[in-house]
ROTIRO-320379 format. One line per 2 residues: number of its first residue (from 1); for each residue y, z, x of C-alpha. Coordinates in Angstrom, 2 decimals, always signed. Example, Ala and Ser with C-alpha at 12.3 -4.5 7.8 and 13.67 -1.06 7.14 Angstrom:
// ROTIRO-320379
1) -4.50 +7.80 +12.30 ~ -1.06 +7.14 +13.67
// end
This chain:
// ROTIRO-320379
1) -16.54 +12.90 -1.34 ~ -17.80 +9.92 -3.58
3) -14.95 +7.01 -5.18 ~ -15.25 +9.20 -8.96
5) -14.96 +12.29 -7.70 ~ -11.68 +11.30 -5.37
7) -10.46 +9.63 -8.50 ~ -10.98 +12.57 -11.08
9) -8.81 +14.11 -8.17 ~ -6.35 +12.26 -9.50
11) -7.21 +12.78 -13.34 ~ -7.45 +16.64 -13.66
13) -4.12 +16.79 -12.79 ~ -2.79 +15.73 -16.41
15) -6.15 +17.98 -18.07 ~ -4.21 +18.14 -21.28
17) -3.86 +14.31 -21.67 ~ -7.28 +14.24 -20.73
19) -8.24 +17.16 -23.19 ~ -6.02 +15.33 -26.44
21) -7.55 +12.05 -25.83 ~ -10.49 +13.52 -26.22
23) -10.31 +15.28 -29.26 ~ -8.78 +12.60 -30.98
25) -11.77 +10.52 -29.75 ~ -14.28 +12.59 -31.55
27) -13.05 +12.80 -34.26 ~ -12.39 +8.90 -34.66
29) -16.37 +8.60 -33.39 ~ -17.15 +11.68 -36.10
31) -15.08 +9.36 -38.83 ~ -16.67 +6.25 -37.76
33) -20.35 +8.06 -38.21 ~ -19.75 +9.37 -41.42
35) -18.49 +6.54 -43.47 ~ -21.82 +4.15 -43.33
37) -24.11 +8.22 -43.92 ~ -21.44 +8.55 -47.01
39) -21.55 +4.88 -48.12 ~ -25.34 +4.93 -48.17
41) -25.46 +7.80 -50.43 ~ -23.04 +6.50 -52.91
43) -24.96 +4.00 -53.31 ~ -28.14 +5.53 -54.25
45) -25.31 +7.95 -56.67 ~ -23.89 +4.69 -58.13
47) -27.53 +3.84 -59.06 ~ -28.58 +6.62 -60.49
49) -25.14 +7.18 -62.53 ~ -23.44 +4.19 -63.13
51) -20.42 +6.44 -63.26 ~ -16.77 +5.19 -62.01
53) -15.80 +8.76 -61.36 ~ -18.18 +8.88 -58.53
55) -16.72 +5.55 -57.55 ~ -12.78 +6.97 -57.70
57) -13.59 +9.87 -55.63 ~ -15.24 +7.95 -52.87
59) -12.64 +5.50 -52.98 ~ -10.25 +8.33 -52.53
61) -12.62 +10.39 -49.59 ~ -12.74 +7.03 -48.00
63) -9.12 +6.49 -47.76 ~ -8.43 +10.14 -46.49
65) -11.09 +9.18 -43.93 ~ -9.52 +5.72 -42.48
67) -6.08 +7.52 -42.62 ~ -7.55 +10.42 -40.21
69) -8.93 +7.77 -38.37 ~ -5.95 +5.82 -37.84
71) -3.70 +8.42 -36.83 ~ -6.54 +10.14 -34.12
73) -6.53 +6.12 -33.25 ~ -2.80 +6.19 -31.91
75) -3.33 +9.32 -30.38 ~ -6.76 +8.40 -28.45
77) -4.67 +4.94 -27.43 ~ -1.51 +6.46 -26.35
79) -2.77 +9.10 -24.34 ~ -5.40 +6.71 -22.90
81) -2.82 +4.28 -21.71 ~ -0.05 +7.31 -20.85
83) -2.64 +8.53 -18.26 ~ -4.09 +5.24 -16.78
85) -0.50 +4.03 -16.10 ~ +0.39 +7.67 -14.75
87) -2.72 +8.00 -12.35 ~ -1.72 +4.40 -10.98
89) +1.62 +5.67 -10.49 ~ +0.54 +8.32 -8.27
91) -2.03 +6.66 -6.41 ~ +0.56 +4.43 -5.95
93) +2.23 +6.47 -4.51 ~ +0.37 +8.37 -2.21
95) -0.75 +4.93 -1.02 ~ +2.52 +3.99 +0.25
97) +3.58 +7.51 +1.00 ~ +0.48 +6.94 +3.65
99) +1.61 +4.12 +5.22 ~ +4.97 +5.68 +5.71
101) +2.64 +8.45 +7.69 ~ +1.00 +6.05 +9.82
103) +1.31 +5.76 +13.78 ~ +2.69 +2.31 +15.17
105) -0.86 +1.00 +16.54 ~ -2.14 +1.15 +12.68
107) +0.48 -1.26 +11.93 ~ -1.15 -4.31 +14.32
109) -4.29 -3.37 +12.69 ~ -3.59 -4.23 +9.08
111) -2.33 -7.15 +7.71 ~ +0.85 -6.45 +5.37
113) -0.52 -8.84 +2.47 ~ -4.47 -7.05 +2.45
115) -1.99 -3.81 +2.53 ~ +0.31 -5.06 -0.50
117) -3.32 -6.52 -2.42 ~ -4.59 -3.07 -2.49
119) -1.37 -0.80 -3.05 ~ -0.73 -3.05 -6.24
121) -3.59 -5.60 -7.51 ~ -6.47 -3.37 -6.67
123) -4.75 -0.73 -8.13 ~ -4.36 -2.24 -11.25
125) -7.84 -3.50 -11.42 ~ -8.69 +0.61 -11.48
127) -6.23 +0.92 -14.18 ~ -7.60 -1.76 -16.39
129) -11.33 -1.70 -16.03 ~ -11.84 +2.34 -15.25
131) -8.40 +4.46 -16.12 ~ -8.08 +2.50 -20.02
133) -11.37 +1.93 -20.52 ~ -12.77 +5.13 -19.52
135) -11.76 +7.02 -23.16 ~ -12.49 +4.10 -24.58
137) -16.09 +3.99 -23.00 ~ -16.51 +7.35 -23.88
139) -15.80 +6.90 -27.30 ~ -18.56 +3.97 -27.16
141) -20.63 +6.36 -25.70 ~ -20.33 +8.60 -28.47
143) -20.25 +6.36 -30.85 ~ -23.67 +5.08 -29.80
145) -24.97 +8.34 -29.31 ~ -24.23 +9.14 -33.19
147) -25.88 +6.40 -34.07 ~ -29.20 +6.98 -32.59
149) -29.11 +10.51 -34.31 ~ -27.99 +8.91 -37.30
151) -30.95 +6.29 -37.43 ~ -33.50 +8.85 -36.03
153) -32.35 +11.39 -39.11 ~ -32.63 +8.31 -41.68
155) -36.03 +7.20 -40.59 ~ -37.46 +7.67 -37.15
157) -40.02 +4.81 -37.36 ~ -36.93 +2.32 -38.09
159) -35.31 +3.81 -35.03 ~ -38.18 +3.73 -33.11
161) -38.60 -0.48 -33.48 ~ -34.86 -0.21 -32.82
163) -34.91 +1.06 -29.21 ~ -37.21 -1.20 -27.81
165) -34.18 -3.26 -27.33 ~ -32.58 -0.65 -25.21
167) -34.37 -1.08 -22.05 ~ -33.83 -5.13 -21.91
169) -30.11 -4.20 -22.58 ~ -29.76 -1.59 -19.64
171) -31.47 -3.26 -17.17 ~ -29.29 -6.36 -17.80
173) -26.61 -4.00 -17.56 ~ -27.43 -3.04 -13.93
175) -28.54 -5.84 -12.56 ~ -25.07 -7.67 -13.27
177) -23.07 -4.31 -12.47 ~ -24.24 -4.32 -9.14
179) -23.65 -8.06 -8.38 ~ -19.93 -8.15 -10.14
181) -19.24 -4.73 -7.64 ~ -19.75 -6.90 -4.67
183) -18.14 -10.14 -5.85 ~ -14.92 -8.26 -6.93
185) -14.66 -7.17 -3.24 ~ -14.68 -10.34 -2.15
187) -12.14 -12.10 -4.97 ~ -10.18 -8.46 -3.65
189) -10.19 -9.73 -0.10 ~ -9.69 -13.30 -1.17
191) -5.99 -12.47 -2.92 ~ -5.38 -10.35 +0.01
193) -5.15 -13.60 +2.54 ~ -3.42 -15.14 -0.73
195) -0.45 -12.61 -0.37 ~ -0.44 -12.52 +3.58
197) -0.03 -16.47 +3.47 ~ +2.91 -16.59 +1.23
199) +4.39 -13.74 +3.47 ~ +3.89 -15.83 +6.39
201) +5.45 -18.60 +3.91 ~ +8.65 -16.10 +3.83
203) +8.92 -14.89 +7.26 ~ +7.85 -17.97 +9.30
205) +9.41 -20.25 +7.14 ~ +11.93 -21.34 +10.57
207) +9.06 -21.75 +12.64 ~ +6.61 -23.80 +10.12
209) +9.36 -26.55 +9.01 ~ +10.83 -26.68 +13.06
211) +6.65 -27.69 +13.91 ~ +6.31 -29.64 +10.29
213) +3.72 -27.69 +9.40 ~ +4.03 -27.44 +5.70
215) +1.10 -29.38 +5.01 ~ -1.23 -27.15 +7.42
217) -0.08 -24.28 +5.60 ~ -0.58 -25.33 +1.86
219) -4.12 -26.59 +3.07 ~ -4.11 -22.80 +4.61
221) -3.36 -21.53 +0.88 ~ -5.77 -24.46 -1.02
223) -8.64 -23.10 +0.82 ~ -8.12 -19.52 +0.49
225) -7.05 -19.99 -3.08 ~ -10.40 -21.84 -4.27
227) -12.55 -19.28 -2.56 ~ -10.58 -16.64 -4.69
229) -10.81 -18.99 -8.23 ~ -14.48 -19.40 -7.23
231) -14.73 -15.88 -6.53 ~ -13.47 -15.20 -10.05
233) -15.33 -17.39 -11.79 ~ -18.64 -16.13 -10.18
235) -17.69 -12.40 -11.95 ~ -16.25 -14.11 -15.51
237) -19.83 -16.10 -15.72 ~ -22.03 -13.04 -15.43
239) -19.43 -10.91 -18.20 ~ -19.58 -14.39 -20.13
241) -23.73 -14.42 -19.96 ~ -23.96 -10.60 -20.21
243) -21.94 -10.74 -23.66 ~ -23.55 -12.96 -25.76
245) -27.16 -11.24 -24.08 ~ -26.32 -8.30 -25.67
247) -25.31 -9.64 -28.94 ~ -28.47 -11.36 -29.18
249) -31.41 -8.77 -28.30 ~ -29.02 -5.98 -30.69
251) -29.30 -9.36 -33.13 ~ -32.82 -9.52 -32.65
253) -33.45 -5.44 -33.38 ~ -31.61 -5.70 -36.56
255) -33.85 -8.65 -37.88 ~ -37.11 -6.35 -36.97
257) -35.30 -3.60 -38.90 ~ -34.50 -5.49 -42.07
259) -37.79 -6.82 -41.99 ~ -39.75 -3.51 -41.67
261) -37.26 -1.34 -43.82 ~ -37.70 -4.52 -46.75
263) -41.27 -3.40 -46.68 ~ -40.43 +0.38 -46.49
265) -38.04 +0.32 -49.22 ~ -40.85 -1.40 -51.60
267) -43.54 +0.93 -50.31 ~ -41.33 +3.82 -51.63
269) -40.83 +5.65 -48.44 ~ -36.89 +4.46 -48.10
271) -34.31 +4.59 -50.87 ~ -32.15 +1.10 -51.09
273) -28.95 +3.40 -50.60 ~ -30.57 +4.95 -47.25
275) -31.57 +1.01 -46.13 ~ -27.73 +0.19 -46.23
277) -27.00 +3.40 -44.42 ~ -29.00 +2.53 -41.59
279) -28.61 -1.53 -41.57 ~ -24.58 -0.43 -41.62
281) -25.24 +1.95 -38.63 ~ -27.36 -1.12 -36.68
283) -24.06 -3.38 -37.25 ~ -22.42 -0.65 -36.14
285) -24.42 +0.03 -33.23 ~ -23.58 -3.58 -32.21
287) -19.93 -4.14 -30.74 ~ -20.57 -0.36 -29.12
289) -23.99 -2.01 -27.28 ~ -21.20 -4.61 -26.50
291) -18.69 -2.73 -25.13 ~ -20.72 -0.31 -23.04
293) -22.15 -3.41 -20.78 ~ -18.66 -4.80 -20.65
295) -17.61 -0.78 -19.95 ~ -20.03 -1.02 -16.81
297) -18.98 -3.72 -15.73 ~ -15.64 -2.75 -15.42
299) -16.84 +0.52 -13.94 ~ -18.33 -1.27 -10.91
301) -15.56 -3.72 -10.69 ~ -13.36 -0.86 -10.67
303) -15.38 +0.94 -8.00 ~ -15.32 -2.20 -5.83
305) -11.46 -2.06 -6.28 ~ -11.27 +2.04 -5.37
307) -13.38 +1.19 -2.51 ~ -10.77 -0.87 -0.91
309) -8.19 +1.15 -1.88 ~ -9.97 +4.39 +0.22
311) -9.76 +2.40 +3.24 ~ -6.15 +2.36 +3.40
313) -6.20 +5.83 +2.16 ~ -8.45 +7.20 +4.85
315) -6.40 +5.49 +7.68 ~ -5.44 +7.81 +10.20
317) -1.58 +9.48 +9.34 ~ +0.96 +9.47 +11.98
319) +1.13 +12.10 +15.00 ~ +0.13 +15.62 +13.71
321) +2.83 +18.28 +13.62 ~ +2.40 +21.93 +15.23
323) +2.66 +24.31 +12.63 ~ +4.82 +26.48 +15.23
325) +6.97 +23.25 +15.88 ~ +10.70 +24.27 +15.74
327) +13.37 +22.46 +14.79 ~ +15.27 +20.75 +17.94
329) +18.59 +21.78 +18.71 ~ +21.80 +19.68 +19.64
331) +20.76 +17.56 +22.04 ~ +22.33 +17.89 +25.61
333) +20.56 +14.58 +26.37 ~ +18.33 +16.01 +29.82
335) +14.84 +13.17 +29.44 ~ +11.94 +14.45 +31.13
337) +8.86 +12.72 +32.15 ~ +6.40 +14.73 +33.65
339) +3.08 +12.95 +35.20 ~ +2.85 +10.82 +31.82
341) -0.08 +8.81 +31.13 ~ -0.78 +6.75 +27.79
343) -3.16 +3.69 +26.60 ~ -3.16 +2.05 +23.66
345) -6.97 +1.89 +23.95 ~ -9.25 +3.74 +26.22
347) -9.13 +2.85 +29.95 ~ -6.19 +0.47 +29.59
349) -3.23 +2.30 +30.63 ~ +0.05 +1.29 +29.70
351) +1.82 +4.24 +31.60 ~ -0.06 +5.84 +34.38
353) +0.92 +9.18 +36.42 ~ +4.75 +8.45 +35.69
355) +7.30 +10.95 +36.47 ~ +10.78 +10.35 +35.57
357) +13.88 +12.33 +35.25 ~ +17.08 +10.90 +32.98
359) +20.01 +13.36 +33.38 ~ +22.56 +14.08 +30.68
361) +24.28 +11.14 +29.55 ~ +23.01 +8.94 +32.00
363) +22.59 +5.45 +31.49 ~ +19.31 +3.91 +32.24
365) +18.22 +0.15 +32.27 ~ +14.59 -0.05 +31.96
367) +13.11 -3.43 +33.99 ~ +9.88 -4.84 +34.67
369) +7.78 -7.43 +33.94 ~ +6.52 -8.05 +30.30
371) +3.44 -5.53 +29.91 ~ +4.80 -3.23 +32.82
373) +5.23 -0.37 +30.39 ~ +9.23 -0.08 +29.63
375) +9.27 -0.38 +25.52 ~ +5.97 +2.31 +25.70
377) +8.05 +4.87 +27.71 ~ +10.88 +4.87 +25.02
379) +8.37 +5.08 +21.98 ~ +7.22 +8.10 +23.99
381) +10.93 +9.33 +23.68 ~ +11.16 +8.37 +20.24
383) +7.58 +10.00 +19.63 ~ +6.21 +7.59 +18.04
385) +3.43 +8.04 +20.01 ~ +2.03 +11.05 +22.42
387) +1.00 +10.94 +26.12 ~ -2.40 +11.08 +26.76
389) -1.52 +13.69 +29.71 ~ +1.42 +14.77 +30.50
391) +4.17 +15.60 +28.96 ~ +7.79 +14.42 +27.69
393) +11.07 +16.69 +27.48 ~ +14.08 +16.63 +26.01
395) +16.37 +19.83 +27.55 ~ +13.17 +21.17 +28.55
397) +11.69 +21.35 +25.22 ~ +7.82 +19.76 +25.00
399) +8.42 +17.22 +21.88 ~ +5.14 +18.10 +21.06
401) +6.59 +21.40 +20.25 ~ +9.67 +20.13 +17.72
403) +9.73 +18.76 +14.32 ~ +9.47 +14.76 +14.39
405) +12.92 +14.68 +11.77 ~ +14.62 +17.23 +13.97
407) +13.94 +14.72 +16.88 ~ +14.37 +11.73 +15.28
409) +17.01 +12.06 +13.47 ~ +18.98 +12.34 +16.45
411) +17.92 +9.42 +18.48 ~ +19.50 +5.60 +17.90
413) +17.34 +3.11 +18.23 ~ +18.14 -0.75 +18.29
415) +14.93 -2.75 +18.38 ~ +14.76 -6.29 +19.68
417) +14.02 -7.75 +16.48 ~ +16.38 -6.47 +13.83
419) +15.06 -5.25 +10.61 ~ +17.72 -5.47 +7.68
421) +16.63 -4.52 +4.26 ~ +17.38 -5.33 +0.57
423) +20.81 -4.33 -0.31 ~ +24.19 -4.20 +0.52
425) +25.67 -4.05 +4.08 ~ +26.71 -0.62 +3.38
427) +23.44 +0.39 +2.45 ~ +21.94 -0.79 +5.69
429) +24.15 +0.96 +8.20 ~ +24.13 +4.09 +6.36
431) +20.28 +4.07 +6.17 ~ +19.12 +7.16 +8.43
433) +22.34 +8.73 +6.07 ~ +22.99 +7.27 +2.20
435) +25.49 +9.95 +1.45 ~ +27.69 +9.01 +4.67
437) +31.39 +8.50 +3.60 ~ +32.71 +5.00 +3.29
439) +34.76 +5.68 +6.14 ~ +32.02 +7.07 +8.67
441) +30.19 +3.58 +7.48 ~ +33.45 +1.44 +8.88
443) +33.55 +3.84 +11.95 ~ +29.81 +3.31 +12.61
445) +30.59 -0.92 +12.26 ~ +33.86 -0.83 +14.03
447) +31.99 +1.22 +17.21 ~ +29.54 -1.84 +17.29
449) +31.74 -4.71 +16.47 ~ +31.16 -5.14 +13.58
451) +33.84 -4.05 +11.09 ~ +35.41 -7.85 +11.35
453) +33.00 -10.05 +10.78 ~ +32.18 -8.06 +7.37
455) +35.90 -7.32 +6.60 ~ +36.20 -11.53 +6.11
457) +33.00 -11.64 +4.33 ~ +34.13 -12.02 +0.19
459) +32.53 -9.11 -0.75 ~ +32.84 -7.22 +2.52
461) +30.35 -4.20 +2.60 ~ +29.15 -4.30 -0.48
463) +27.58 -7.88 +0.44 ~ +24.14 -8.02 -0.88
465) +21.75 -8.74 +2.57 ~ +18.49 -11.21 +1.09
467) +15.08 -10.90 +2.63 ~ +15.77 -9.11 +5.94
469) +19.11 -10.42 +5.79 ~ +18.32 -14.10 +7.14
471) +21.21 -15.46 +5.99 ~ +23.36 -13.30 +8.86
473) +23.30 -14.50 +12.76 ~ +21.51 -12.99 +15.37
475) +24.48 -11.33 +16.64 ~ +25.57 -10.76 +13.32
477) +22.39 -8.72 +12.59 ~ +22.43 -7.26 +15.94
479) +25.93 -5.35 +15.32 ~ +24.52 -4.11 +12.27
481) +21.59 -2.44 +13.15 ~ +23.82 -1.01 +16.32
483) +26.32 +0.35 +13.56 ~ +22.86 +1.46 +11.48
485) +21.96 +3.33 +14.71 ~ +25.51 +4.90 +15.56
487) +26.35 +6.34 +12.09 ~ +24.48 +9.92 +13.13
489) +26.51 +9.76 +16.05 ~ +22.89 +10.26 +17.95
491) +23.21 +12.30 +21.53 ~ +20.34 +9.47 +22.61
493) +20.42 +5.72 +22.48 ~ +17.86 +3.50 +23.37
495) +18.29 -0.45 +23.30 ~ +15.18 -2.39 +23.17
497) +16.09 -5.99 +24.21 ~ +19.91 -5.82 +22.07
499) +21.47 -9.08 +24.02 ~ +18.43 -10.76 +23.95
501) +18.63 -14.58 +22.52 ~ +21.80 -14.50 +21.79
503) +24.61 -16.66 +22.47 ~ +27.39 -16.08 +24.81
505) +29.82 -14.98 +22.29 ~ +27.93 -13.07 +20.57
507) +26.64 -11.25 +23.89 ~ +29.85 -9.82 +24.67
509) +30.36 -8.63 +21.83 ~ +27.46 -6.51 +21.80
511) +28.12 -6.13 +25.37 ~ +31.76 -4.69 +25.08
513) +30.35 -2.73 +22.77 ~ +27.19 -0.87 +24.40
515) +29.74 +0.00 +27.20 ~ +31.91 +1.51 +24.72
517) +29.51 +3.44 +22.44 ~ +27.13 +4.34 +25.67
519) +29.27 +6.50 +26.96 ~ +28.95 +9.89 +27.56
521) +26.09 +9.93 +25.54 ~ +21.74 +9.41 +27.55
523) +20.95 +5.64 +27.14 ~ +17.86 +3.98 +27.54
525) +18.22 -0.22 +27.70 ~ +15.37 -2.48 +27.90
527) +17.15 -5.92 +29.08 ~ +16.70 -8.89 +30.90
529) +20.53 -9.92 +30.99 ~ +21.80 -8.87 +34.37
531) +25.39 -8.15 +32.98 ~ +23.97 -5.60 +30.97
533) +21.20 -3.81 +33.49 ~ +24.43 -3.85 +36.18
535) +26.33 -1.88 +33.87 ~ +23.48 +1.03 +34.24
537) +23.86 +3.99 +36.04 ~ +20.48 +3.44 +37.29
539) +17.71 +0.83 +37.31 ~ +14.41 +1.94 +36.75
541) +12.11 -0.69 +37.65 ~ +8.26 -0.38 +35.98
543) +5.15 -2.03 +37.34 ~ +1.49 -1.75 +36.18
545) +2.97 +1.67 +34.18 ~ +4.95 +3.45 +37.36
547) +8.20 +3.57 +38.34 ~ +8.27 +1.49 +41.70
549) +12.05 +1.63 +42.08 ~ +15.06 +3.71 +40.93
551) +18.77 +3.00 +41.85 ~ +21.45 +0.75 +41.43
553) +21.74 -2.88 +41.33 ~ +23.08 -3.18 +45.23
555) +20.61 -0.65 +45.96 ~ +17.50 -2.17 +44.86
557) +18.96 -5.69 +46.13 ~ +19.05 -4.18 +49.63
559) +15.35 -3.19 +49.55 ~ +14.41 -6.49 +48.83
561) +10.93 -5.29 +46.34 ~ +10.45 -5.55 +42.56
563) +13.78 -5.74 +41.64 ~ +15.08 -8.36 +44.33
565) +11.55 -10.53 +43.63 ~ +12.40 -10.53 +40.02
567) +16.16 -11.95 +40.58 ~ +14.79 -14.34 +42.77
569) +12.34 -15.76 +39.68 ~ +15.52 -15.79 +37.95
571) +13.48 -13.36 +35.61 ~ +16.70 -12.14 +34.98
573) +19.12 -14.19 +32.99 ~ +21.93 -14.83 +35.29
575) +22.09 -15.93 +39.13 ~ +21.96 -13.12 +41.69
577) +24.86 -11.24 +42.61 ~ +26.85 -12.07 +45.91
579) +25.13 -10.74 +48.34 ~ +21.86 -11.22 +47.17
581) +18.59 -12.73 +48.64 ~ +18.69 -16.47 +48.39
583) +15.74 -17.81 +45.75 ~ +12.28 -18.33 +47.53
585) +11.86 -21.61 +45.79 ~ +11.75 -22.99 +41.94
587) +11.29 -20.46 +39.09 ~ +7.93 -20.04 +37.83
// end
């Protein structure tokens, strides 16, 4: 499907908008045609007559006229603007509606400021150039249509010296179309990098003042900034040139005009009235000639714009839903993994043949070297992504088989690096649930330690969190999004790296609480701090994508393998337990 008919998708669904601003736009283009046809002929009446009644009533059709006019005016505008500003709502809107749909991998493949450039600047540039300048154009269009008839009807010869203009003015029109197309796709991609450097500016802003990198990054911004003003430039010099062009060669046809319809007047084959008439509908004819280049301009700006935006609009959605998926019930909290295997791309396997079983509220700490597979296996819980053979249960149900919300939404999850968003405290933990109760929001905080720390805060829970809440701790932030994850009161928990960089204090804390909140309900904990993986019913140790080892901390000691070689790297954060094998020799 081409980039206008995708759009008119989009258009047809407000018809009657479409339909008004129509009608009121032929009739201001019928209005506009008459007045120089009527003018001309009072003229030649006036002549003949000398009469000032003829001069009263055409003062008084006139005014009727321009008062038609301006009220067919408002409407054309109004609607115009009411359904550019509406389509770019809802393109919009399905634009961020699909990136809500998207699977995790698409996520490392775009860049959130190119994403952010198209959802909102290249969406405007449609709106401008295309959505409020299409009725408009239209209207041109009309307008210049009726005055070709017009000027053909008043003397065809006249007309005839007329349009040899219109073949220098269209090809012009084409030639610097197609070129402003491809530079607006590059200005596009320029303010893209613009808006994904002042993100960095926002979320690195730790990491570029600890290195003193400010000055690397503004040169980062100076360079990507000129290639956009340069960009821009390059498309305002060719509407700049293709302007005044026009104005000229229309400029040029109305000279040849007066100069042939002089001599036709005194040859006695036009009337002085019907010279007016058609020198009026050449002036006319000019700011229309005008607007139509600038019109197709925008067009193919526009289209450059739309073609961006299609990209994101054509990525791939999320994981497709059976239409005979069912709704999951209760969970009991029986995990399942049955000969799983999964790669992010083809032939590099993340998990390989891996069979696991996770009984009823069992809890499981997940350990392996980075890359050996352990946050993949919970996404696969989580379904965030499917198993490329295989299959994963929950109470023997395929999830392939469920709803994604039924599953979801009862499964906590606690990532490793804590997302807080804009709003109050109370807002964040009761995200998965905004009409929880305030007191199943303290419950949630007080089951993950948090409740105090936001009790002495000044404006307690209704304490407005700023960009991702970076003016809270680690820990702080930690306790939140385990509070966020409780307030469902989720049969499944899984932990991805929770005590990870994190002080002492602020580890117990979480600590005393994951034994607390963990119990009775399945757990899944990707850690490195040995306090936490000893307080796991099992250890599951992953290498290479397979389980290699599945016990208990003394247990897996005792066999001296995985487990034991990765205590004695100190790969986990604390010295071994008594009893354990002496280190080899220095970490590595």
């Amino acid at each position: 499907m081409s980039d206008m008919r995708r759009l008119a998708v989009y258009i047809v669904h407000y018809r009657l908008h479409v339909i008004g601003a129509l009608a009121a736009t032929l009739i201001v283009t019928a209005v506009n045609l008459a007045v120089p046809k009527y003018t001309g002929g009072l003229v030649d009446e006036l002549i003949a007559t000398r009469s000032f009644v003829v001069l009263n009533r055409a003062a008084f059709v006139v005014l009727i006229l321009f008062g038609l006019r301006s009220l067919m005016m408002y409407a054309q505008i109004y609607l115009t603007f009411y359904l550019s500003h509406r389509v770019t709502a809802d393109l919009r809107q399905d634009l961020f509606a699909r990136i809500q749909q998207w699977s995790l991998d698409r996520f490392a493949v775009w860049q959130a400021g190119d994403a952010i450039t198209r959802s909102l600047q290249d969406t405007q540039v449609v709106q401008v150039q295309l959505l409020a300048g299409s009725v408009d154009a239209i209207s041109t269009g009309l307008m210049v249509g009726g005055i070709v008839v017009m000027l053909v009807w008043i003397d065809w010869q006249l007309a005839l010296a007329m349009a040899l203009v219109i073949p220098l003015v269209g090809g012009m029109a084409r030639r610097v179309g197609h070129e402003i197309q491809g530079t607006t796709v590059r200005a596009q991609e320029h303010v893209a990098g613009l808006a994904g450097l002042i993100r960095e500016a926002f979320s690195g802003a730790r990491v570029i003042r600890a290195f003193a990198r400010e000055d690397r990054e503004i040169g980062r911004f100076q360079t990507q900034n000129e290639q956009s003003f340069r960009a821009n430039v390059r498309i305002s010099r060719m509407v700049a040139l293709q302007i005044p062009m026009v104005s000229f060669l229309t400029a040029l046809g109305l000279v040849v005009v007066l100069w042939l319809g002089g001599q036709r007047v005194t040859a006695g084959h036009l009337t002085p009235g019907l010279l007016v008439a058609f020198l009026a509908y050449v002036g006319f004819a000019v700011e229309p000639a005008v607007s139509l280049t600038r019109h197709y301009a925008g067009l193919r700006q526009a289209m450059g714009a739309f073609g961006r935006i299609r990209m994101l609009l054509d990525e791939p959605s999320e994981l497709r839903e059976d239409p005979a998926a069912v709704a999951l019930p209760s969970i009991i909290g029986r995990v399942t993994f049955d000969d799983v295997s999964f790669a992010y791309a083809p032939g590099r396997w993340a998990l390989r043949d891996l069979s696991l079983e996770v009984r009823p509220g069992e809890r499981v700490a997940l350990v392996g070297l980075s890359g050996a597979g352990k946050t993949t296996l919970v996404n696969l819980v989580a379904r965030f992504y499917d198993p490329a053979e295989g299959r994963v249960e929950i109470d023997g149900r395929d999830l392939r088989q469920v709803t994604l919300r039924s599953l979801r939404s009862q499964i906590g999850l606690v990532p490793q690096e804590t997302v807080l968003f804009a709003g109050t405290i109370r807002d964040n933990i009761a995200y998965a649930r905004p009409d929880a109760s305030m007191e199943e929001v303290i419950n949630a905080a007080k089951a993950g330690n948090a409740h105090d720390f936001i009790a002495a805060l000044p404006m307690g829970y209704d304490t407005m969190l700023g960009d991702d809440g970076l003016q809270m701790s680690g820990g702080q932030r930690q306790r939140l999004a385990i509070a966020r994850a409780l307030l469902n009161d989720p049969r499944l928990l899984i932990f991805d790296e929770a005590t990870s960089a994190l002080d002492s204090e602020s580890e117990a804390l979480i600590q005393e609480a994951l034994d607390r909140i963990t119990r009775g309900r399945t757990t899944f904990i990707i850690a490195h701090r040995l306090s936490t993986i000893r307080g796991a019913n099992r250890i599951v140790v992953l290498d290479q994508g397979q389980v290699v080892e599945d016990g208990r901390h003394d247990e897996l000691v005792a066999l001296n393998g995985t487990y034991a070689r990765l205590l004695r790297l100190q790969w986990l954060d604390a010295a071994p337990a008594e009893g354990a094998p002496a280190p080899a020799g220095p970490p590595v």
